[in-house]
Backbone bond lengths (Angstrom), bond angles and torsions (degrees), N, CA, C in turn:
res aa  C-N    CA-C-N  psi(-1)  N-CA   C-N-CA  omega(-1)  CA-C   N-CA-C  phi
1 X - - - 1.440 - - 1.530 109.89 -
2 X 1.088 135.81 138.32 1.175 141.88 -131.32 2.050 87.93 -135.68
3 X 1.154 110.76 118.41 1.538 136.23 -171.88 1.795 105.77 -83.62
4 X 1.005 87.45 80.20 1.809 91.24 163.70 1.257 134.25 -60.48
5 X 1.096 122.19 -20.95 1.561 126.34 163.38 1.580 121.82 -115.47
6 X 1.574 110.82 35.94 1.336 119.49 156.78 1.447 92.36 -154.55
7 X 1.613 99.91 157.60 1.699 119.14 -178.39 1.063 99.98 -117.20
8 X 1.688 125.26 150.99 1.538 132.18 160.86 1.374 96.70 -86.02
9 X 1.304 92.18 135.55 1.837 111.27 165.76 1.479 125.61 -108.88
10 X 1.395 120.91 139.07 1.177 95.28 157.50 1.611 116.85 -141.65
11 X 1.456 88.22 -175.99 1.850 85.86 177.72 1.163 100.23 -125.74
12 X 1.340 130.51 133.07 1.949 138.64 170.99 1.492 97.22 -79.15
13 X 1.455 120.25 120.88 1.133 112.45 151.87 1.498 122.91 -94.30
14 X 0.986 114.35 102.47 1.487 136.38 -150.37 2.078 95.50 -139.60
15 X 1.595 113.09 127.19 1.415 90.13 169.46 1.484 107.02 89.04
16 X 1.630 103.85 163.59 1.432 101.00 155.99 1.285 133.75 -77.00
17 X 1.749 116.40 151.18 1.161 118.88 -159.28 1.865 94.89 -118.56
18 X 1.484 103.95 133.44 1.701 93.70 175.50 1.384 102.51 -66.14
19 X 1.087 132.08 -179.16 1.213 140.63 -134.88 2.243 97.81 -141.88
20 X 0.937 123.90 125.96 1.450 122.74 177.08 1.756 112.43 -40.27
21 X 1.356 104.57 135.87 1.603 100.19 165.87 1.476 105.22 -150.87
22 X 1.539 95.72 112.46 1.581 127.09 -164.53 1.678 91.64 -85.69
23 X 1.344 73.84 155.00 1.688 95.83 -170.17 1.395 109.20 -91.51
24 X 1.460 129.39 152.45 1.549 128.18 -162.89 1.567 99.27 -53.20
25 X 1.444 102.54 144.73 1.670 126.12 156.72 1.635 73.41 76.80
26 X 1.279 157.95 111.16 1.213 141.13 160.73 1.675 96.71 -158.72
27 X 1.038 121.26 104.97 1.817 111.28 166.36 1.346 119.25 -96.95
28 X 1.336 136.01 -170.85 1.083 162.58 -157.20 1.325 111.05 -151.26
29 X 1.744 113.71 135.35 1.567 105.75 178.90 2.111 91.40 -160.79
30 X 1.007 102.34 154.14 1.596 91.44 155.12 1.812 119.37 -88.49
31 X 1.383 109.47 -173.13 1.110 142.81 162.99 1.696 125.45 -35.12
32 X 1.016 132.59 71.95 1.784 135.54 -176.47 1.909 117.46 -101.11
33 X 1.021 100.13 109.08 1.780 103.68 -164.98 2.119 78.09 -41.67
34 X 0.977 138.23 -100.95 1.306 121.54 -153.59 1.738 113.79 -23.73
35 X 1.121 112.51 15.54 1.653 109.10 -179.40 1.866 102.16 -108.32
36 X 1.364 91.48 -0.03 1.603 98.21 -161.25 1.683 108.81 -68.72
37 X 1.201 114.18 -34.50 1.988 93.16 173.18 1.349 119.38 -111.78
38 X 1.561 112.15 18.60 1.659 106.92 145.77 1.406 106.88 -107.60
39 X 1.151 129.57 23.61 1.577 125.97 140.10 1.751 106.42 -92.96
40 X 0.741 125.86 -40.74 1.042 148.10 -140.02 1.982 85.34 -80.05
41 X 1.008 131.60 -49.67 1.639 175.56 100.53 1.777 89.80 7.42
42 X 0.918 121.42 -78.68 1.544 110.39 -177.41 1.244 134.04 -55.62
43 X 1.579 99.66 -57.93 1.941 108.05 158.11 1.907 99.37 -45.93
44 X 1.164 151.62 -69.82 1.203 133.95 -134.45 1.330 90.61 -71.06
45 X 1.552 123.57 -39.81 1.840 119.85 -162.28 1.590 97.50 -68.16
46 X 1.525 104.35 -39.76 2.028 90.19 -168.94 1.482 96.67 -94.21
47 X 1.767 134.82 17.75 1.554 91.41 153.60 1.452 84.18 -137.82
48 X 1.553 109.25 90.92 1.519 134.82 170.93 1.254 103.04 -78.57
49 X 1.180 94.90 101.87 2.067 119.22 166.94 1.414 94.92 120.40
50 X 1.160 119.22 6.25 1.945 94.76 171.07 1.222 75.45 -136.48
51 X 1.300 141.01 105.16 1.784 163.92 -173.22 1.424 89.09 -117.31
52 X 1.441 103.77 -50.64 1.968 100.16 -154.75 1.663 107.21 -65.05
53 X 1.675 102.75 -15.51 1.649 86.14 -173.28 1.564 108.55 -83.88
54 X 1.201 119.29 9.66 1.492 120.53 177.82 1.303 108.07 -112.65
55 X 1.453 126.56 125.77 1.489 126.23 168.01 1.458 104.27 -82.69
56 X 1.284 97.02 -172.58 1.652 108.76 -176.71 1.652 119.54 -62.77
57 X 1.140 102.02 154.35 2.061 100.81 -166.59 1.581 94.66 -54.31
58 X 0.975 135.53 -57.62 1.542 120.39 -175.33 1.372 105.07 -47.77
59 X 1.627 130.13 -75.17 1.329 108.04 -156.12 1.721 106.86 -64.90
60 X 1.240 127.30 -34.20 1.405 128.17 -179.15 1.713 101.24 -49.76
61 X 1.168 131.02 -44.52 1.306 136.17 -168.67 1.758 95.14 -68.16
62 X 1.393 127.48 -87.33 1.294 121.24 157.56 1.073 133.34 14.96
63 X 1.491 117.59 -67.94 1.172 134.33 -176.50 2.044 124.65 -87.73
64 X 1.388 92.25 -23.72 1.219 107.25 172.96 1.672 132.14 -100.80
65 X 1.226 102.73 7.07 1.520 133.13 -166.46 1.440 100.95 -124.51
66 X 1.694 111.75 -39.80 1.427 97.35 -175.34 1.659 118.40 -98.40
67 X 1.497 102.18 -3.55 1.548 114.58 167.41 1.550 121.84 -32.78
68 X 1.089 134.12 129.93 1.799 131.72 -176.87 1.589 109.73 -61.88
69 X 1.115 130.26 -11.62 1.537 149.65 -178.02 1.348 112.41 -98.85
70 X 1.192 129.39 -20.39 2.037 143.87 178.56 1.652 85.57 -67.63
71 X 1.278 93.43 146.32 1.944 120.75 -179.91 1.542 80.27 -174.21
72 X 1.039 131.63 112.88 1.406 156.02 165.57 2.064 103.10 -59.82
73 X 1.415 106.90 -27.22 1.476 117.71 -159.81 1.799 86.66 -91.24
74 X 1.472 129.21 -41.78 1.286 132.94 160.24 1.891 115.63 -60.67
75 X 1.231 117.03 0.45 1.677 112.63 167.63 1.723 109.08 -93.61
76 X 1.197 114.24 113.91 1.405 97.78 160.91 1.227 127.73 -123.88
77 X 1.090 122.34 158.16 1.542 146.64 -118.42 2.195 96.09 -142.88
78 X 1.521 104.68 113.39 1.322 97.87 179.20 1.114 92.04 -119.83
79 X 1.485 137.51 132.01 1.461 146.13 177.32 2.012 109.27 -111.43
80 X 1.194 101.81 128.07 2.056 104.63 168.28 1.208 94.46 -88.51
81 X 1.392 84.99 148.36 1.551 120.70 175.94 1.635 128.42 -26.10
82 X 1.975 99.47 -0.76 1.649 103.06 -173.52 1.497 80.16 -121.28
83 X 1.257 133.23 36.62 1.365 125.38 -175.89 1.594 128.63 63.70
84 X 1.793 96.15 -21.77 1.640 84.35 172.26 1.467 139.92 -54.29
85 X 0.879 121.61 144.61 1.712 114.91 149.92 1.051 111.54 -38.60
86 X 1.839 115.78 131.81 1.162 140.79 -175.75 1.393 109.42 -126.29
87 X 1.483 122.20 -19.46 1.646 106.70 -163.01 1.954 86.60 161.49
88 X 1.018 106.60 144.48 1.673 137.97 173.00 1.722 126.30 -123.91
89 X 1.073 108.08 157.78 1.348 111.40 -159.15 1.538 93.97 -163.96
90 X 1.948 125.06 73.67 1.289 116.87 176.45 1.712 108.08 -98.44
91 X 1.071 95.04 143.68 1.372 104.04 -172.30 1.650 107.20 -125.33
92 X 1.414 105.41 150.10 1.417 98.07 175.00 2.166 108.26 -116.58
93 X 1.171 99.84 175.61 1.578 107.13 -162.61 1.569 115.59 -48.15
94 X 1.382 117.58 -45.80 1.158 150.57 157.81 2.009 122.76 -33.62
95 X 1.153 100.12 -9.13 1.416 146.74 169.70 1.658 92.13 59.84
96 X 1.369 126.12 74.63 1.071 141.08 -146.10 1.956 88.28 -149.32
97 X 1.187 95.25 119.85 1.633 108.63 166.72 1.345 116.24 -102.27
98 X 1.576 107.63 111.88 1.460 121.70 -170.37 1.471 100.82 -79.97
99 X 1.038 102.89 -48.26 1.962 96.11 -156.07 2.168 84.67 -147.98
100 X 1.689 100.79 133.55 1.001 107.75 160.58 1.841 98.62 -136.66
101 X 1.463 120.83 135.72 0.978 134.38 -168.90 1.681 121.53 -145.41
102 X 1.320 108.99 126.82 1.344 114.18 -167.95 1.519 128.22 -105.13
103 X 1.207 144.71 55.19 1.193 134.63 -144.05 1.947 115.40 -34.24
104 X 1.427 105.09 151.25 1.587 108.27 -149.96 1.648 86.52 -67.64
105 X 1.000 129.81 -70.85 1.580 124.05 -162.73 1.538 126.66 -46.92
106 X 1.619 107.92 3.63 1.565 132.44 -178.37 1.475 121.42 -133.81
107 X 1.132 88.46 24.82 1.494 111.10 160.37 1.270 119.29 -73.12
108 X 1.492 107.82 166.22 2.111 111.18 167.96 1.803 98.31 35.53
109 X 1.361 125.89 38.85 1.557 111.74 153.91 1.816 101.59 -133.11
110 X 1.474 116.44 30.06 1.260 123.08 176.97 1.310 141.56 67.27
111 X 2.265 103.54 19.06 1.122 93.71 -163.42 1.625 100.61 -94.71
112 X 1.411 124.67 -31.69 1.684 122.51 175.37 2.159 104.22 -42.75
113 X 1.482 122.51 -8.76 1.648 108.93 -178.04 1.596 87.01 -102.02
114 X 1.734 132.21 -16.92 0.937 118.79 -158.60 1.659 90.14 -87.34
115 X 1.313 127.32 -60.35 1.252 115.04 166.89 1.568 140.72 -40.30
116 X 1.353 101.73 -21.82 1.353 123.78 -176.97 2.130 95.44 -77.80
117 X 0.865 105.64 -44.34 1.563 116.84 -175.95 1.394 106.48 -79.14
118 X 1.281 136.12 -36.90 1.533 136.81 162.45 1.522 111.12 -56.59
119 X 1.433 119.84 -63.98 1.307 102.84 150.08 1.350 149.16 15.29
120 X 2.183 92.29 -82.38 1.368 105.18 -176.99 1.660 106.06 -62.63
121 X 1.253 93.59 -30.82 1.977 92.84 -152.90 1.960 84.34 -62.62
122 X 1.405 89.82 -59.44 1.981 87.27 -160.63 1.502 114.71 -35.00
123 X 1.591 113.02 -33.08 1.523 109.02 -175.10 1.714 94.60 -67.21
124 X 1.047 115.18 -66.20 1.908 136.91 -162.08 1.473 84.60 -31.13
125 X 1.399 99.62 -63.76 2.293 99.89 -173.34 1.434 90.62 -48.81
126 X 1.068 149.68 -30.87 1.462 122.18 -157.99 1.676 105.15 -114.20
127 X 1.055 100.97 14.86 1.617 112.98 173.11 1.208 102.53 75.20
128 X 1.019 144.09 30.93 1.593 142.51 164.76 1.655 122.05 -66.78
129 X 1.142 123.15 120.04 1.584 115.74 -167.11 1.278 128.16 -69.47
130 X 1.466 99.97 -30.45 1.718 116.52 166.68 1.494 100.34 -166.61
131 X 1.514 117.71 163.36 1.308 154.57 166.37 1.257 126.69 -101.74
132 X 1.778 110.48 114.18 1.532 124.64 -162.99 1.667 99.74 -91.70
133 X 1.414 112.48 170.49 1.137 115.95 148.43 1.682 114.97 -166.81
134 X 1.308 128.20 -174.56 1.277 129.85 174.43 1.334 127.34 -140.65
135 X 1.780 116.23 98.92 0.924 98.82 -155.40 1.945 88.57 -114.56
136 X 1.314 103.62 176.16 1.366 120.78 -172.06 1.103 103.93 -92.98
137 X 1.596 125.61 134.72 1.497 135.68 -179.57 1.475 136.95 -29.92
138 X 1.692 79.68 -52.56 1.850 142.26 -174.50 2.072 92.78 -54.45
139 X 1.415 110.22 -26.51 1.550 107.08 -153.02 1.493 99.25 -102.84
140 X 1.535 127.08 73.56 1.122 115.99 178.11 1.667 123.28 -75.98
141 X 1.163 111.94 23.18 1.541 109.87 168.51 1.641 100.03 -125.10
142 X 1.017 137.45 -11.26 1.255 140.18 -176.47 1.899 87.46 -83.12
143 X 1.397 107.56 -86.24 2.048 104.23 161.26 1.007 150.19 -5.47
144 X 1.925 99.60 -28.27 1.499 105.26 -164.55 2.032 81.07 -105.95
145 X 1.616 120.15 -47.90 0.971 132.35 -175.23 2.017 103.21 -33.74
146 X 1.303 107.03 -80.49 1.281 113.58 170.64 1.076 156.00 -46.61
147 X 1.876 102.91 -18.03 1.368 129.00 179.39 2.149 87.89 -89.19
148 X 1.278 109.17 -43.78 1.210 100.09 169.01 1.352 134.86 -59.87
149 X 1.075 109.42 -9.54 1.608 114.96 -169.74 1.616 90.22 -114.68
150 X 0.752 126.29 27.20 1.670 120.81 167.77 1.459 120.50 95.20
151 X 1.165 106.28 1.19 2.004 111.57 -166.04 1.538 93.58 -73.30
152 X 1.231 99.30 144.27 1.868 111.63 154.86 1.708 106.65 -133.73
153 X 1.536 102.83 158.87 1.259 116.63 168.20 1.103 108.95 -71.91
154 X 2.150 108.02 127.41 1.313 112.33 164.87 1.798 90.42 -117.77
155 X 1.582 108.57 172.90 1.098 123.92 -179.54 1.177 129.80 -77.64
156 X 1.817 137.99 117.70 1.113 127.80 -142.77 1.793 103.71 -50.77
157 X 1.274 119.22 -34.02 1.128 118.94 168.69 1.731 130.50 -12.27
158 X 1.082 99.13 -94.49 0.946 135.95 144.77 1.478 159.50 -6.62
């Protein structure tokens, strides 16, 4: 069934790719099941008003861990300088970005393009030709983010 009020995007990694640039105090880490309900905690804050499609961090963890597409080494994990979670970037095998999420107070300082660009590279290292995703119409900063970073609409088809 084909989603009318979200488009698949993608980006060809084809060429050179700019390279991520994290914002001060900003690390990088993958995916650790103990990371599971402050992710779990982030997705509900950045998709405020669709709560109901997420169950509780256990069963969401369960279900999203035991998926045939989960590689824990494809989740990434951006932590501030006090170690918190700052922003996510889960991806599934298929080199398909499920959920990228930015915590609100780390916004507009560039780290959702810096994750968005880690991304590209991790697929590119693994020889992947391009990176899909699906974002909702409704998300004009998620839209503007991706159309900037090189994404175009391909056909859910497709």
């Amino acid at each position: 069934m084909i989603d009318r009020r979200a488009w698949r995007l993608r980006k060809l990694l084809d060429g050179d790719q700019p390279a991520p640039r994290w914002p001060a105090s900003v690390s990088i880490r993958t995916l650790n099941s103990p990371d599971a309900k402050a992710v779990h905690a982030l997705l509900i804050r950045a998709y405020e008003g669709d709560e109901d499609i997420f169950p509780s961090a256990e069963d969401w963890w369960a279900r999203f861990s035991g998926d045939p597409e989960f590689d824990g080494n494809l989740c990434f994990l951006a932590l501030d300088a006090d170690g918190k979670l700052a922003g996510v970037a889960l991806c599934w095998t298929s080199a398909f970005l499920k959920d990228l999420a930015v915590r609100q107070d780390m916004r507009r300082q560039g780290l959702g393009e810096a994750l968005l660009r880690h991304v590209f590279a991790a697929f590119r290292a693994r020889g992947a030709t391009h990176v899909d995703l699906k974002v909702e119409l409704d998300n004009d900063a998620g839209l503007r983010l991706y159309l900037r970073c090189g994404m175009v609409r391909v056909p859910w088809e497709g």
